[in-house]
LOBA-468724 format. One line per 8 residues: number of its first residue (from 1); for each residue z, y, x of C-alpha. Coordinates in nm, 4 decimals, m for minus. Layout:
N
NUM> Z Y X  ...
END
This chain:
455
1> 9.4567 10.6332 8.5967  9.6733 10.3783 8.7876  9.5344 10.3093 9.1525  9.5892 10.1295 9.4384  9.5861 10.3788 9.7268  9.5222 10.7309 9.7458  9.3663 10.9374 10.0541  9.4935 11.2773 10.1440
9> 9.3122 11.5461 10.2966  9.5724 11.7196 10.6001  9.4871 11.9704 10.8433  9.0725 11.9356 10.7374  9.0626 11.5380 10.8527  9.1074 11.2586 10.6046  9.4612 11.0991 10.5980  9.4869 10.7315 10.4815
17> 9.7689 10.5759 10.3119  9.5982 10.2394 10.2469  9.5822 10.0960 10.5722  9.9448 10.0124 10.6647  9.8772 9.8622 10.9678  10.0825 9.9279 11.2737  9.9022 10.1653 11.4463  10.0281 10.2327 11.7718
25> 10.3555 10.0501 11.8573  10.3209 10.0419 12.2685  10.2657 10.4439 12.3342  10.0185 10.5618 12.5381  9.9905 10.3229 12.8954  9.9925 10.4221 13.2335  9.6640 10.2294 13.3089  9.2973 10.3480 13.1537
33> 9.1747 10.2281 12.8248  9.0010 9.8560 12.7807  8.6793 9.8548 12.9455  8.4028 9.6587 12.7283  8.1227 9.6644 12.8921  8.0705 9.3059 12.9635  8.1534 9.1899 12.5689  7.8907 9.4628 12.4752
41> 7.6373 9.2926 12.7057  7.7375 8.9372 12.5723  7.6331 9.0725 12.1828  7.2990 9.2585 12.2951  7.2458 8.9240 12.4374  7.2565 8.7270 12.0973  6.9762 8.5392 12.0241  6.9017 8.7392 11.7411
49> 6.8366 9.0579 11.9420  6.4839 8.9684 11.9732  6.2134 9.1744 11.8263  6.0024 8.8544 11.8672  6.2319 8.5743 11.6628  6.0132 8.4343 11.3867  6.1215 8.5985 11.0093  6.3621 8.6077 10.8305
57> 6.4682 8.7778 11.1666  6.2735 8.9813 11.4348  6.0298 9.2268 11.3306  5.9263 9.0630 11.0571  6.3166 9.0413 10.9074  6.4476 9.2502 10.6147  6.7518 9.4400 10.7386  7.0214 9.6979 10.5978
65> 7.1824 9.9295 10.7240  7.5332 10.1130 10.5560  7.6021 10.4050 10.7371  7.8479 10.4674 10.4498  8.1108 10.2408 10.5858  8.3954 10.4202 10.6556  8.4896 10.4926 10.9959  8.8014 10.6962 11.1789
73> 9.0549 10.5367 10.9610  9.2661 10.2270 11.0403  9.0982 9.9166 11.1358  9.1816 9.7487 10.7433  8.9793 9.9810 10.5735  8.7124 9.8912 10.8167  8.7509 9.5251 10.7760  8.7470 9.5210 10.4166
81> 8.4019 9.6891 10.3867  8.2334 9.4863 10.6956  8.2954 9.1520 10.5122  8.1885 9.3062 10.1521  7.8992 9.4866 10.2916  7.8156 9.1679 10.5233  7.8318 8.9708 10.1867  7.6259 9.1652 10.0022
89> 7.3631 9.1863 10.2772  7.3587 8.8045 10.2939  7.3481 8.7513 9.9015  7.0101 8.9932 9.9513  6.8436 8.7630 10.2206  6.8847 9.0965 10.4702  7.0295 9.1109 10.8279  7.3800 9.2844 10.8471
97> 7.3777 9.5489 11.1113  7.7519 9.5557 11.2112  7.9135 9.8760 11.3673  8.1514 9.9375 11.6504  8.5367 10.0143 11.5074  8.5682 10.4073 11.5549  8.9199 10.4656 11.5964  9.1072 10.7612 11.4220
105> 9.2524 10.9312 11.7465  9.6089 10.9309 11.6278  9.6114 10.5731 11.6183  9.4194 10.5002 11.9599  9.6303 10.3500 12.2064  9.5566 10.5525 12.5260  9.5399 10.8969 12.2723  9.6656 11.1092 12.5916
113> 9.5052 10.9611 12.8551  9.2840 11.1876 13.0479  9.0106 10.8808 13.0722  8.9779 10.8079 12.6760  8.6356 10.9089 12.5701  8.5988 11.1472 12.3384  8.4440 10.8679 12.0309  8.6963 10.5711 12.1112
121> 8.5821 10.2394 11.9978  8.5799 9.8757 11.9949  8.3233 9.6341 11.9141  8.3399 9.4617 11.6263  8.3779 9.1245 11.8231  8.6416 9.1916 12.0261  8.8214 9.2409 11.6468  8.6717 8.9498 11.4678
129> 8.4419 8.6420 11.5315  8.1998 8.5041 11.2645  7.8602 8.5917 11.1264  7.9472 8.9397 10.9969  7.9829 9.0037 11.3613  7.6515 8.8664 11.4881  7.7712 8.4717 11.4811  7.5941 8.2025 11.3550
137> 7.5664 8.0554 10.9765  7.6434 7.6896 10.9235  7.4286 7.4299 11.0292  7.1337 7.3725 10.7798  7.1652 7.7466 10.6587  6.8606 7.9527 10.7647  6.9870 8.3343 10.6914  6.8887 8.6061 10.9124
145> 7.2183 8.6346 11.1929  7.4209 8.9931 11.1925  7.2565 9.2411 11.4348  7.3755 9.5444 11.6279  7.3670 9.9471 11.5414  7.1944 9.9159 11.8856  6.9631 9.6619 11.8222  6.8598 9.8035 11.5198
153> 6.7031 10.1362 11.6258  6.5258 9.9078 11.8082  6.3597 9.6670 11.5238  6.3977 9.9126 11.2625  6.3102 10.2966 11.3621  6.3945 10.5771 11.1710  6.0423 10.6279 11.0769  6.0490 10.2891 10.9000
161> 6.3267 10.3205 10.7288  6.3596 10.3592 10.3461  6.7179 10.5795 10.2908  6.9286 10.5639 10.0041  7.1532 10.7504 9.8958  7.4528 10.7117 9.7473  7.4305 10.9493 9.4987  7.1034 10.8273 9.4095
169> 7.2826 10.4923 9.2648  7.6572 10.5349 9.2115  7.6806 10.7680 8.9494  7.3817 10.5423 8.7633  7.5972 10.1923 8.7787  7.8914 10.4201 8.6760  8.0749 10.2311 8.9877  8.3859 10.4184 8.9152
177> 8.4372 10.2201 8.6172  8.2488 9.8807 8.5925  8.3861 9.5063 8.7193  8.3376 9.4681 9.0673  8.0736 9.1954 9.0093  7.8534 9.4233 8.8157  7.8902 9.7036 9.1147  7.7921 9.4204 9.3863
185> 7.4917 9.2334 9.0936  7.3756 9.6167 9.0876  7.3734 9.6972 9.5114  7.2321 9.3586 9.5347  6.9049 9.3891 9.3344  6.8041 9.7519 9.5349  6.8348 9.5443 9.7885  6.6681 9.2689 9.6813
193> 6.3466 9.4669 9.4969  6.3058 9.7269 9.8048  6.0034 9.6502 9.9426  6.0735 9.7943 10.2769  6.2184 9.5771 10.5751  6.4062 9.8818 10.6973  6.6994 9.9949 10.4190  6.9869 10.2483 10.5686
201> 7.2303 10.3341 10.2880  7.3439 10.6847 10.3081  7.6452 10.9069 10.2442  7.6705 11.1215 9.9848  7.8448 11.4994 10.1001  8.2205 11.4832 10.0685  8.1535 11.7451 9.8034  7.9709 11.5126 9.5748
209> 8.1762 11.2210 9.6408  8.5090 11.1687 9.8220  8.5062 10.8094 9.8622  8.0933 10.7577 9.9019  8.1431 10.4001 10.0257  7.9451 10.1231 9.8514  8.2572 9.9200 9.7604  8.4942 10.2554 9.7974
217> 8.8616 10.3041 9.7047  8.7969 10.2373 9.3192  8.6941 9.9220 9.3881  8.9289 9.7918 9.6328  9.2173 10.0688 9.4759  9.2623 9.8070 9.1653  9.2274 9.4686 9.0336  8.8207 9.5598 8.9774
225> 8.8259 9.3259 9.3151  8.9582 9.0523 9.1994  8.6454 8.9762 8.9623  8.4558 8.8690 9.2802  8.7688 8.6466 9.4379  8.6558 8.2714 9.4099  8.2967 8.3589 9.4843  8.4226 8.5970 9.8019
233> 8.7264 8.3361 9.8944  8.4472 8.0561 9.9037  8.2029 8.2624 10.0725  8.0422 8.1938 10.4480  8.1155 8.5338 10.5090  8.5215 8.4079 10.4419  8.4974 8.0797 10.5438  8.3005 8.1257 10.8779
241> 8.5041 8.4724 10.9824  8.7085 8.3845 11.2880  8.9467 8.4916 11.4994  8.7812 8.6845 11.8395  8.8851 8.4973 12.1436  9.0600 8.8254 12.2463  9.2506 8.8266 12.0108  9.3235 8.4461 12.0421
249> 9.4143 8.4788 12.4145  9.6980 8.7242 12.3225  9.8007 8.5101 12.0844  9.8075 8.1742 12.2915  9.9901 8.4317 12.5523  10.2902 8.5107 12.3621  10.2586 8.1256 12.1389  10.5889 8.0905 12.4068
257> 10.8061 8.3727 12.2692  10.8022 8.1512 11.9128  10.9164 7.8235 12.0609  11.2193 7.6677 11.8593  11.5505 7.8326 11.9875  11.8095 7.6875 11.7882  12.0012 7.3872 11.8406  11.8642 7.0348 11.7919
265> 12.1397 6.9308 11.5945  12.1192 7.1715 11.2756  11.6996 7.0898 11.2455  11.6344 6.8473 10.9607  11.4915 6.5470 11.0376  11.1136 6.5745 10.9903  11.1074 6.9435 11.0907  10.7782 7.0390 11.2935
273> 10.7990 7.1555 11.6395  10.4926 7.3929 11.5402  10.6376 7.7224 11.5973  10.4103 7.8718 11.3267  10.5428 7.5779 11.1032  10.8715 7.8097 11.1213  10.8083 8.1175 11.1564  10.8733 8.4089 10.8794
281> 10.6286 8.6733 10.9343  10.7029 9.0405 10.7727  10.5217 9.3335 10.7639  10.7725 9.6311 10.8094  10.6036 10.0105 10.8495  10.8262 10.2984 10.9833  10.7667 10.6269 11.1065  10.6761 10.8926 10.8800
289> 10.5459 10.6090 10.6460  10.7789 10.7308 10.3474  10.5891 11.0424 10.2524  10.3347 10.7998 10.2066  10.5270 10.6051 9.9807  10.6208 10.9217 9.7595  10.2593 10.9780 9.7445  10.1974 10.7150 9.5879
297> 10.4803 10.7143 9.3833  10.3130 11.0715 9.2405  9.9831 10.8907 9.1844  10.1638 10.5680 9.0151  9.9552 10.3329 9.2175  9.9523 9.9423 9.2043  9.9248 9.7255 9.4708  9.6414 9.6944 9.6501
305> 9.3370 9.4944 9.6210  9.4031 9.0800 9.7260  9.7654 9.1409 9.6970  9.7406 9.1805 9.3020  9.6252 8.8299 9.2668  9.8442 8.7311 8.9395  9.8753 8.3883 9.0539  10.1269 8.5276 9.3850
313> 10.4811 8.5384 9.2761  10.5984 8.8574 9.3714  10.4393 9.1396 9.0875  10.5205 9.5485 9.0939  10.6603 9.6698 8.7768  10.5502 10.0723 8.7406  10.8679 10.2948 8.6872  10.8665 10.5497 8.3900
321> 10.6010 10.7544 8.5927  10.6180 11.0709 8.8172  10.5426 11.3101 8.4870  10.8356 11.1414 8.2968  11.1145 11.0405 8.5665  11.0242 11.1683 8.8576  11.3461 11.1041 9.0514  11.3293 10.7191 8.9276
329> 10.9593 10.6453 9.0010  11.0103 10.7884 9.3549  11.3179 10.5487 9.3911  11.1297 10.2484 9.3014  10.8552 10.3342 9.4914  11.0652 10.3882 9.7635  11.3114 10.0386 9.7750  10.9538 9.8773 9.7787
337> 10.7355 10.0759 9.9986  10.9827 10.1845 10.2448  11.2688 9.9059 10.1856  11.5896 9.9920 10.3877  11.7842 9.7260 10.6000  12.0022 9.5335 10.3402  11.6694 9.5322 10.1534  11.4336 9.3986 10.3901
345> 11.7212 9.1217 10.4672  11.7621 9.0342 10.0967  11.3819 9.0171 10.0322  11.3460 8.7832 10.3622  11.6325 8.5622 10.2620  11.4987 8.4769 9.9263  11.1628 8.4241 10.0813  11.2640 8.1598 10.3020
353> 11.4535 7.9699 10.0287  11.1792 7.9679 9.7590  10.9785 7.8239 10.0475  11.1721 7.5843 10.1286  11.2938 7.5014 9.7935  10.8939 7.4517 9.7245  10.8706 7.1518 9.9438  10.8000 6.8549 9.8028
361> 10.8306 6.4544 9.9060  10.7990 6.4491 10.2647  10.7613 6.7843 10.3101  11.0744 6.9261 10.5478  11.0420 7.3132 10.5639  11.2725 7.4540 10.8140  11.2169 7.8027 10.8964  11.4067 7.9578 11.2118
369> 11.2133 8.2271 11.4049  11.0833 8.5563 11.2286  10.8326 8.7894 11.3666  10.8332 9.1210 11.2480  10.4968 9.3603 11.2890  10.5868 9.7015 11.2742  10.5336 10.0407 11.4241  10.8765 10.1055 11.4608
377> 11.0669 10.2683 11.8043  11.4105 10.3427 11.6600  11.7263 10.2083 11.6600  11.6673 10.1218 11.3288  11.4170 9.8290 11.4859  11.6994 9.7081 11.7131  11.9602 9.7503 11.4910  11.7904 9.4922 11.1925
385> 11.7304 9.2384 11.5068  12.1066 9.2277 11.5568  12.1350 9.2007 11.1616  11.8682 8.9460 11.1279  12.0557 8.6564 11.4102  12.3841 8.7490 11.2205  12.2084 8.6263 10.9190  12.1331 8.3039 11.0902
393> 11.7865 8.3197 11.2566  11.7541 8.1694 11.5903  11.4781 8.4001 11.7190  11.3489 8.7677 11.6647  11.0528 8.8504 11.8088  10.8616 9.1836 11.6875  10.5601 9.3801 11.7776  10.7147 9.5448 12.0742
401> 10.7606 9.2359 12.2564  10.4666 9.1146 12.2822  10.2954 9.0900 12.6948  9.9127 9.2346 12.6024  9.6487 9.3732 12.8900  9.4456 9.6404 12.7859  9.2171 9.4303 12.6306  9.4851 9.2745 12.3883
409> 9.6324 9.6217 12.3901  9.3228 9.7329 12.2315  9.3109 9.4892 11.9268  9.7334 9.4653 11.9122  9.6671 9.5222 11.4886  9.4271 9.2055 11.5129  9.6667 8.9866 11.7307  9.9720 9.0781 11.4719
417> 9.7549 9.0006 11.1588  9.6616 8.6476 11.3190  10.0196 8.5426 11.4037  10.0968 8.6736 11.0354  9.8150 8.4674 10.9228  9.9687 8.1573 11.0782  10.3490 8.2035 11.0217  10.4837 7.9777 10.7175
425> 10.5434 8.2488 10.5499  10.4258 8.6265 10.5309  10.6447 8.8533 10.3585  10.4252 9.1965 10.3119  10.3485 9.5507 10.1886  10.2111 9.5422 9.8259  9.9851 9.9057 9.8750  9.8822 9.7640 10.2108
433> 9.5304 9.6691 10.3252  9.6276 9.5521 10.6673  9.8813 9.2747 10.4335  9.5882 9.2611 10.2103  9.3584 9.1578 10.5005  9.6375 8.9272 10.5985  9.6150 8.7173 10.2205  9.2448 8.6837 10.2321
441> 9.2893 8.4864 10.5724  9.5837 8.2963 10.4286  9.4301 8.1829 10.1018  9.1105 8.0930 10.2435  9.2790 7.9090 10.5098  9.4625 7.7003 10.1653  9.7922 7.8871 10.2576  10.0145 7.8277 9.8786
449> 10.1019 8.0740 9.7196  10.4653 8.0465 9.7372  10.4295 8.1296 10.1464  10.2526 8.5047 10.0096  10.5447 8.7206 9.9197  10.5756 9.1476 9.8748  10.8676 9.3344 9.8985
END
């Protein structure tokens, strides 16, 4: 079977090679870990947390629960499942109880310091805004509003609350193999015929069922995803998620660093002064990313989830296979999981000219600034900079040089998708979630097609 992703278990903890996200570029800091106390008083302060609000919300509302959602992985898997899940929920006229992002302690900034606590975590709205983080619908749309894990134990105790089980349903809608829209038709009428007001889906044991989630790596690990697209990319949950205004306050912070550099003289006429307008975003992992890549070279996996849309213009054609050519497949997989310098400088340069050759009319596309998000330290970071002005960029500006308090510090994978999500053009890993994340924003903000591009 051809998938998307695989997970690896290493040293007894689950290993994840679909997120692709930066994880930690800025070390560990001198100064403690973000404090959120005041942003978790401002959400148990939500309107909504109010055991007396007339139905479809207070005690009278019909709420769910997934304690299935993956946690201790990077933030992308996360994300992916709160805006399914949160979809699902609203499609069943129940109240989403978001979670906290638990942080796999690898990837936590402040790993070392002696004042992280031992569960690190962030609340869901200093990642994300919208209602699958406790915002409200649009006007004239009466669903029950996104509540708190906290909150929850409050409306609905465990004694009222009907548990399923995940291996009371999965193996009966065969969700291994089925369309996604017949997995989420399926969740949607337990859901919908439970009589309770109180449903907390449950995990199934590890043993039973590596990937228990409701929409789990089969379903995100192919193109059984992309069956649900237009109804997902049209969506409240899509249209209505925002960016969190920490998130946005890093951003408008470092908006300076991707002013225009170059000289007045070589911009076209008709050129924005947007910095976004012309900027080249590109997603670029490092580290010990390539065993990852020969992993899933071995398990001849496709890209992942949004980025196999058939309608973006950069596909992955499979090599012979790690059975038949081993020493091939690996090589493929390699130059486009892990694509060296002269690679990544080829693949950026034919970016920007399709784009630009894509204009049409009035349309001037100038593109002069790139912005690379990576996890990279090396030389090897510095180095491509160098190569990168040589090749006739103005500006270079990457992860590492971005000015972030602890708060920004905290959701640095959030602030890098967002500026990726507003650049031109986003140049990204194919097996990625954290790029896949990164198109769903992008298309459902009407970014073309042509502006989406893979190595």
């Amino acid at each position: 079977m051809i998938v998307a992703s695989i997970s690896l278990l290493k040293e007894g903890h689950r290993v994840s090679v679909t997120d692709l996200s930066i994880g930690n570029p800025f070390g560990c800091d001198a100064d403690p870990p973000a404090n959120w106390d005041k942003l978790y008083k401002w959400e148990d302060q939500l309107p909504q947390h109010n055991v007396d609000m007339p139905a479809p919300e207070g005690k009278d509302g019909r709420y769910v629960l997934f304690m299935n959602q993956i946690q201790m992985l990077g933030w992308n898997n996360q994300l992916n499942e709160v805006l399914m899940n949160s979809w699902l929920a609203y499609k069943s006229n129940r109240t989403y109880v978001f979670h906290d992002y638990i942080w796999k302690d690898d990837y936590y900034p402040w790993q070392n310091h002696p004042s992280k606590p031992s569960v690190p975590r962030t609340p869901l709205n200093a990642l994300i805004s919208g209602p699958s983080a406790g915002g409200p619908w649009a006007a004239g749309d009466h669903s029950p509003r996104a509540i708190s894990l906290r909150f929850f134990d409050q409306v609905c105790p465990k004694h009222e609350r009907k548990i399923i089980n995940t291996r009371d349903v999965k193996p009966i809608i065969g969700s291994n193999w089925i369309p996604g829209d017949e997995i989420f038709k399926a969740w949607q009428k337990i859901l919908v015929d439970a009589p309770e007001r109180c449903v907390e889906i449950q995990p199934a044991d590890r043993s039973e069922d590596n990937f228990p989630q409701t929409f789990d790596l089969w379903f995100w690990g192919n193109t059984r995803a992309l069956d649900m697209w237009e109804d997902f990319k049209n969506s409240p949950v899509s249209r209505l998620l925002g960016t969190s205004p920490i998130v946005q306050s890093a951003v408008d912070r470092n908006t300076y660093l991707f002013q225009p550099r170059g000289s007045p003289q070589f911009v076209p006429k008709g050129a924005s002064m947007d910095p976004w307008d012309r900027t080249l975003a590109v997603h670029i992992r490092r580290g010990d990313f390539k065993e990852a890549c020969q992993g899933l070279a071995q398990y001849n996996s496709t890209f992942y989830s949004w980025n196999l849309h058939t309608f973006l213009p950069d596909k992955f054609t499979h090599p012979p296979g790690w059975d038949v050519d081993r020493e091939t497949t690996i090589a493929t997989y390699i130059r486009h999981c892990f694509p060296e310098e002269d690679s990544i400088i080829e693949k950026i340069h034919q970016s920007r000219e399709d784009y630009v050759k894509a204009g049409r009319g009035g349309d001037v596309r100038y593109l002069d600034t790139i912005f690379i998000l990576t996890n990279d330290r090396s030389e090897f970071l510095s180095h491509l900079k160098s190569k990168l002005l040589l090749d006739g960029w103005n500006n270079v500006v990457t992860t590492r040089d971005l000015e972030l308090d602890q708060q920004q510090k905290d959701v640095g994978m959030a602030v890098d998708m967002d500026m990726a999500r507003k650049a031109a053009v986003f140049l990204g890993n194919g097996w990625s979630s954290f790029t896949s994340n990164i198109v769903h924003r992008r298309l459902v903000d009407g970014k073309e097609p042509i502006s989406i591009r893979f190595f």
